[in-house]
N, C-alpha and C positions, 0 to 999 in steps of 0.2 A: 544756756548753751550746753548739748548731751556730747559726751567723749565717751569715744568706744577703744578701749584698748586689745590692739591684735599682736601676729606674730605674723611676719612674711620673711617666711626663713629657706627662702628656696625662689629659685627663678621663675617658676614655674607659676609659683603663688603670686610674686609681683606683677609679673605679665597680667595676668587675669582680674589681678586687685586693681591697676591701671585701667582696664580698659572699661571694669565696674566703674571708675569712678571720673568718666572720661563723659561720661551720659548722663552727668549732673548739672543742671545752669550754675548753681553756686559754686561758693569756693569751697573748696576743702582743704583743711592742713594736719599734716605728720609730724608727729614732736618727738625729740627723741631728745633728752637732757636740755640743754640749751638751743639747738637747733630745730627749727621750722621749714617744713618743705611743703612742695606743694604735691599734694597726692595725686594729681595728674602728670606727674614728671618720673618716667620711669626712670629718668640718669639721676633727678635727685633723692630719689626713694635708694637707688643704688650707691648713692653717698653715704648713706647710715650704715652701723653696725647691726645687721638685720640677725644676728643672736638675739637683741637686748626687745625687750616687748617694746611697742612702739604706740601712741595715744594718736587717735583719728578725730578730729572737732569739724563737722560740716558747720557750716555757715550758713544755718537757716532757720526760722522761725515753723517754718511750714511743717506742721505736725503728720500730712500724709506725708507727705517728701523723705522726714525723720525715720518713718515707719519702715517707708520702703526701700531706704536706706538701711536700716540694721537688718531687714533681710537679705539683704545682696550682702552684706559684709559678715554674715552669722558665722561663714565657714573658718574666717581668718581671725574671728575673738577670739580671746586668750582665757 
């Protein structure tokens, strides 16, 4: 399982980081200390402390998938 750690520290970024990751069949999830979100849920991406860096885990084997996934997310690494 690859985890990408970002930063979505502005409205602007979250909007945009939802709607990348809104055109994935899999699941995706936001971990922020104890808590797991779902990274298609902008009110629960909006529940975290979005100062603190935030860890991204797709849910998939599929190594183009992975690929074209850490390009759509390259802007928001940390």
């Amino acid at each position: 399982m690859k985890e990408f750690n970002v930063y979505l520290n502005s409205i602007d970024k979250v909007k945009n980081f939802v709607e990348k990751m809104s055109k994935y069949p899999f699941d995706i999830d936001i971990v922020s200390g104890r808590y797991v979100i779902d990274a298609k849920s902008i009110m629960g991406i909006f529940s975290l402390n979005l100062e603190n860096q935030l860890t991204v885990i797709p849910h998939t084997e599929d190594e183009e998938a992975l690929s074209k996934f850490s390009d759509d997310i390259k802007e928001y690494i940390a």
